[in-house]
Structure formats: C-alpha cells, structure tokens
N, C-alpha and C positions, 0 to 999 in steps of 0.2 A: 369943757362946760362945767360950772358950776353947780353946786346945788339951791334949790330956791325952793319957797313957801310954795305950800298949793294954797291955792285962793277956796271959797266955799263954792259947791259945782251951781248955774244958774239953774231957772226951770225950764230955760230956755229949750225945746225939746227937739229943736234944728242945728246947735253948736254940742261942740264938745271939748274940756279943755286935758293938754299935755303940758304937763310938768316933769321936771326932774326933782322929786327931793328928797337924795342923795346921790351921792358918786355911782352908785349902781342900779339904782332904779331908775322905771322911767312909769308915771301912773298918768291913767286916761281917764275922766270922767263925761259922763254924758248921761242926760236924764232922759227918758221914755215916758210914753204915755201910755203904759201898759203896767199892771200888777207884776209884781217882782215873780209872780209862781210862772206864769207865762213866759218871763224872758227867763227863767229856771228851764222850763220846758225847753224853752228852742235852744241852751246850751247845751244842752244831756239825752234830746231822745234825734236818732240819726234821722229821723224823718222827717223834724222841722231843722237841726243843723244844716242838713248838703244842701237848702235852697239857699241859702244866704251866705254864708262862711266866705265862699272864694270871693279878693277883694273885685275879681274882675265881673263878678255878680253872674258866673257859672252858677248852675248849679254843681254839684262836685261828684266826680265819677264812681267815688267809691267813702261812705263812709259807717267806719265800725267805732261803736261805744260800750266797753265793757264798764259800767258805772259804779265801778266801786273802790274802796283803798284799793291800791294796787292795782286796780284796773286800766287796763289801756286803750286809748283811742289812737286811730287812722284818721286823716283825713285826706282825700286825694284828689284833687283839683285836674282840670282835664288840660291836654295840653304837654309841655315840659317842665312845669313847675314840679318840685319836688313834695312827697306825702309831710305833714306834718303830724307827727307823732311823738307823745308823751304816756305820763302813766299819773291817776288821779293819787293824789294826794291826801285830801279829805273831800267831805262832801256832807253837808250841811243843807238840807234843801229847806225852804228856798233861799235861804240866804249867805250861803259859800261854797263856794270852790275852789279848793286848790290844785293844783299839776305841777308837773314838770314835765320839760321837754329840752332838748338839748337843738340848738337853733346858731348859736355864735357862733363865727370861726374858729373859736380856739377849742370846741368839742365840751366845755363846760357846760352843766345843766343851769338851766336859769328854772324860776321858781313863776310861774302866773298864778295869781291869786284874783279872784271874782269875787266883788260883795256887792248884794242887791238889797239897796235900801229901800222899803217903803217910804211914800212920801205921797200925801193928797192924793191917791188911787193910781198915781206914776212911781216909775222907781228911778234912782238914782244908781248907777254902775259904777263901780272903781276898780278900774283893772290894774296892777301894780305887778309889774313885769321886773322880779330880779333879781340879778345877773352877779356871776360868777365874781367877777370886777369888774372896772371904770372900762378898761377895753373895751369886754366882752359889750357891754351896755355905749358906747361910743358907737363899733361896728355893727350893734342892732340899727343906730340910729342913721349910720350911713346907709346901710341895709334900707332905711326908710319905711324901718315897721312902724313906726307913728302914721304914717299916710297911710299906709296899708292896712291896719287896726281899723283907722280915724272909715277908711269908706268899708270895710267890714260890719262895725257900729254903726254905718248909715243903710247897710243891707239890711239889717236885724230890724234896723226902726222900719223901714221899708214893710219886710216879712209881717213882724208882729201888727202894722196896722191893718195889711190885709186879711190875717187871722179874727182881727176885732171886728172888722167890716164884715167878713163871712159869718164870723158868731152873731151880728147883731143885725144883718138881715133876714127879713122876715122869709118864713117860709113860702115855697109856688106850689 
C-alpha cells in the first residue's frame, strides 16, 4: 500500500475518513458535534472512557488513567480480548494527545497522536497512528484496526451526544 494525500475532513458528523499518508502511518479523521473540551473529557477521565472505548460497545472492565507525561493508561475490555496499554507522551488539553503503546507483532512501539480541532461549536479528530515501519503499520491494518478505530469513533459520537442530551435537558 502506498502512500496518498489526506483529503480535508467533511462536516459530515456520521462518516469518517482513513488514509495512509506514509509508509507508516495510518490517520483517521472524523468530525463530532460536540466542543473539543468534551471529547478531551471522554479521552482522559476513566469514567466517560470505559463506556465507549471497547469497539464491541462493552463497557470495559477495568480502566486506569494516570494523565500525565509518562503516565500510564490500562484499558481492559471484558471477554478474551487483551488490555490495551501505553504511556502519555504529552498532553495539551484540549487540544493534544500523544501516547505510545506497543500493539504490532513485531513488539515495536507505535506512536498515537490526537488533535482536536475546533470548528463551528464541533470538532474535527485526527488520529495519526505511527508505526515502527511499513510492516508493523501493514499488520495493524490486517489487524483491522481501521474498522476497529472507525466503530470506537462511532461509540464516542454515540457517548458524547448522550452527554449533550443529558446536559441539555431540563430539570424534573
């Protein structure tokens, strides 16, 4: 697989586009209808992450977020699926996050990077996953972490609009 242009992400707040572009990347965009502090929120504090995270839309058995450089996250999906664990990189709230976590078969750490762009009271996401080398980032994709990502990003849109809906009805 080659590498190609990313296109500009739509407003489109039901799609989300994957690209490759480079040999070791692989970036996800997808826009929300929700303030970038909010999907900030739901990546970093564990009690709006474990409702959404597992792509099987578990909530997730166990998860620990120590939010700082060098701080390390669990997260533990219920099941036989294994914990996904890394350690923050930076953290810029609300608009970056970096990690690492070691995920490819070859034991290589790959690098995820989060940027939430403001945009007309939605944000724009770009998640940019990357990898060791072209391998490591090939056997992500056989892996079928873009599918797996792609209905993650659609938990979180899920999540955050019933956070909106709960902040925005009225009191009983």
């Amino acid at each position: 697989m080659g590498a190609n242009r990313v296109s500009q992400p739509t407003d489109d707040y039901s799609s989300a586009q994957v690209t490759l572009p480079s040999d070791r990347e692989i970036l996800i965009i997808r826009a929300f209808a929700a303030p970038r502090e909010v999907l900030f929120e739901a990546w970093t504090k564990p009690e709006h992450l474990a409702h959404w995270w597992d792509p099987s839309s578990e909530r997730l058995a166990s998860c620990d977020i120590d939010l700082r450089p060098n701080g390390t996250f669990r997260f533990v999906p219920r099941g036989a699926m294994p914990p996904f664990i890394g350690t923050y990189r930076e953290i810029v709230p609300p608009e970056r996050l970096v990690f690492s976590t070691v995920v490819a078969p070859s034991g290589e750490e790959s690098i995820g990077t989060l940027l939430f762009e403001e945009r007309d009271g939605g944000t724009i996401l770009r998640l940019t996953i990357a990898c060791a080398s072209q391998a490591d980032r090939d056997a992500l994709l056989e892996m079928r972490i873009d599918a797996g990502t792609l209905q993650t990003l659609e938990n979180l849109n899920e999540y955050v609009a019933r956070l909106s809906a709960d902040v925005a009805a009225p009191p009983r």
